[in-house]
N, C-alpha and C positions, 0 to 999 in steps of 0.2 A: 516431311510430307509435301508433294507436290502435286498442285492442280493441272485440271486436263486443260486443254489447250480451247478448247470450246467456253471457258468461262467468259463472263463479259467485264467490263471494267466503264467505271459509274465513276465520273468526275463534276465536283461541283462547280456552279461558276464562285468563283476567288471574289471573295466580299472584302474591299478596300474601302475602310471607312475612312481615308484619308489619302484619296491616290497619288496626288500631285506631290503627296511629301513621302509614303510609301507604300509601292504597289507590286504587290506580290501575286507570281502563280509556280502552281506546279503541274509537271504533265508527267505521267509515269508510262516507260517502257518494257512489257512484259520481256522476259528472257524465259524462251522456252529448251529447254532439253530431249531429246525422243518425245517429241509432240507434250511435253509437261513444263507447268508455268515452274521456276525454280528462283526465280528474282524478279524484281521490279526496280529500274535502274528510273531515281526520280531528278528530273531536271529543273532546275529552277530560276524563272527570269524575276529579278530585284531590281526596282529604281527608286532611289533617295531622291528628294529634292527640296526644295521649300515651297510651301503654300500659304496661298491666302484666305485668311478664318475672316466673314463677316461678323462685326458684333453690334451691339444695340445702338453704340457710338460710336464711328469709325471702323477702321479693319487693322488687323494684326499680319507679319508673315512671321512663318515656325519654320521648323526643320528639326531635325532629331540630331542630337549627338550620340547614341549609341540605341541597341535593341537588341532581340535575342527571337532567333527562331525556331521555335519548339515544335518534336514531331512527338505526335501519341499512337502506339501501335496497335493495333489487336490481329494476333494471329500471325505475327510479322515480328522481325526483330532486322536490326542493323548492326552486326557486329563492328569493332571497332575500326577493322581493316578494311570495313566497305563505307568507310566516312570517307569525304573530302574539305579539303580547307581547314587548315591551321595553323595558316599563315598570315602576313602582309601580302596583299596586292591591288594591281593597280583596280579602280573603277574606271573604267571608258565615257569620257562627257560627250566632248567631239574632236574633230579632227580636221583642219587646214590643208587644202594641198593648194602648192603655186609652183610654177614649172614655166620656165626662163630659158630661150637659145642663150647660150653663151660661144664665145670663140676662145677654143685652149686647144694646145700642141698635142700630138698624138700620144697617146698613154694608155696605162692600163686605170680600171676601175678603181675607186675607194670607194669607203666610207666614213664621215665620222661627225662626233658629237658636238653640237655647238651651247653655245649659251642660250639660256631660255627656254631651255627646253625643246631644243631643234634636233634633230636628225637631218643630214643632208648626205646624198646621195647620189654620184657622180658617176657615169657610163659613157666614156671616150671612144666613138666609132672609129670607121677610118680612116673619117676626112675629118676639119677641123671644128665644125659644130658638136658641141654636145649639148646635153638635154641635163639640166640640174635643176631634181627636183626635192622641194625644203616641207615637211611634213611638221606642223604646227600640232602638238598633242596641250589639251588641256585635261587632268585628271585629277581627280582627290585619292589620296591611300587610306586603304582599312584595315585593319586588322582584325579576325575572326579566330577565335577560342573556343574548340569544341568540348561540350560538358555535357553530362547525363550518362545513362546507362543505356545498353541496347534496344530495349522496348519504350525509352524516351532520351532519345537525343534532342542534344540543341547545339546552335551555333548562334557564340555572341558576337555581333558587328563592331566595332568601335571606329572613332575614328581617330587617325594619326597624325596627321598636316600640320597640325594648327590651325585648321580651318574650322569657323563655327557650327557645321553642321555636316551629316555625311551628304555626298552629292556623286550621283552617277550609276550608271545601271552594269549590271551581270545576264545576261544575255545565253537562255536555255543550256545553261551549264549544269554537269553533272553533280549533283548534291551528296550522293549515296544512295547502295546497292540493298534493297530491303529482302532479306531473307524471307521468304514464304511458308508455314508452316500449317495451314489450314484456312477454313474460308468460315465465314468470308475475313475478306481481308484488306483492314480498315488504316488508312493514315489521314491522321488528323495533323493540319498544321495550322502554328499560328505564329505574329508574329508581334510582341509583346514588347511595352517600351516603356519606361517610368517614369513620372511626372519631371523627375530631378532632369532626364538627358532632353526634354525638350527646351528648344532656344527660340526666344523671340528675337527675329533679328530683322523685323522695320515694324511698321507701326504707321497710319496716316487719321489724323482727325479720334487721337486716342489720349494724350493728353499734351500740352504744353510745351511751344519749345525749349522754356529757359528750367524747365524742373530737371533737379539736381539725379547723381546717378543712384545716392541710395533712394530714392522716393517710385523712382523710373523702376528700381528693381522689385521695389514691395508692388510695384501695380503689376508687374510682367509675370509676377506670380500669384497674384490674384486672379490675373486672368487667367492660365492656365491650370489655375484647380476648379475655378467655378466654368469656363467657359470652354475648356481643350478637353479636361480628364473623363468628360461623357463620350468624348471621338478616339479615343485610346485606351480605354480600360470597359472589357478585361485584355482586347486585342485591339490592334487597329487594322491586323490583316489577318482574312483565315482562309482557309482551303479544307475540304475533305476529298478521297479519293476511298475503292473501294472495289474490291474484285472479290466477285460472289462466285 
């Protein structure tokens, strides 16, 4: 079944109980057919980070080691060929650019790969200046596993590095293509995280320099069941969308 092209589409604002560590939206784009809604192609921007939690003594910072973004559908489904992501890749933090005259002998262009994480990239005019410009990338990798069935998908985040926490943002990318099948037509998203993937990873005026690492660890989960798990459960991000 497809809707007429006159329908309207009702988007909430995206309630981040925790934005600075992660903060979700989604925006949906109708696809119409002979003037008829036939899909909703939904996009979605994600940013990991770490935050800082005031508490009654001192302050904590968190960040998530993994989470799971679940969609609930009514009147809608996502077959599985209209998912995206399941895969590793990169998250985008920031980006370096420096850009140096240098004097080299006439040639053609390269490219290529340095240490550190360099890319450098060299364009020989046809006098003897050229312009070498060296693009500094910092990024974390993640790895997403898609699960569920077509009237509730998820995607789980994880992260891969070694690093203690995921970090870095997905920037209005396409999620998946929701088949429309009546109205109205409802997509609930949330995005869900469990006590065990969150990390404390500073801490200032929380307890004592010289305490040992298993005592550090009995308080770092103390605080996060008494003082974090009210900021993340049942969600820590949600979204509705909704075309009548």
């Amino acid at each position: 079944m497809s809707l007429q092209k006159n329908q309207s589409l009702n988007i909430s604002e995206p309630e981040n109980r925790c934005p600075d560590c992660v903060f979700m939206k989604l925006i949906g784009e109708p696809i119409y057919s002979q003037g008829l809604l036939e899909k909703i192609d939904l996009k979605l921007t994600i940013n990991f980070n770490e935050q800082w939690e005031e508490l009654p003594a001192g302050r904590i910072k968190f960040g998530i080691r993994a989470g799971e973004l679940r969609l609930t559908l009514e009147n809608g489904r996502i077959p599985d060929e209209n998912r995206e992501w399941n895969d590793t890749f990169d998250l985008s933090i920031s980006k370096e650019r420096q850009t140096r005259e240098a004097e080299k002998k006439k040639g053609s262009g390269k490219a290529s790969a340095a240490s550190g994480g360099e890319l450098k990239a060299e364009t020989t005019a046809s006098s003897k200046n050229t312009a070498e410009t060296t693009y500094k990338f910092q990024f974390s990798v993640a790895q997403v596993t898609m699960k569920g069935l077509g009237k509730t998908p998820g995607w789980v985040f994880e992260e891969k590095t070694g690093e203690q926490v995921l970090k870095g943002t997905i920037s209005n990318q396409k999620l998946a293509a929701v088949a429309v099948n009546g109205k109205p037509c409802t997509i609930k998203a949330t995005f869900e995280v469990s006590e065990h993937d969150i990390y404390v990873s500073g801490a200032e005026g929380v307890w004592p320099s010289d305490i040992s690492r298993n005592k550090r660890a009995v308080i770092e989960r103390l605080i996060v069941r008494n003082f974090l798990k009210s900021k993340i459960k049942p969600y820590i991000s949600r979204q509705e969308l909704q075309y009548e």
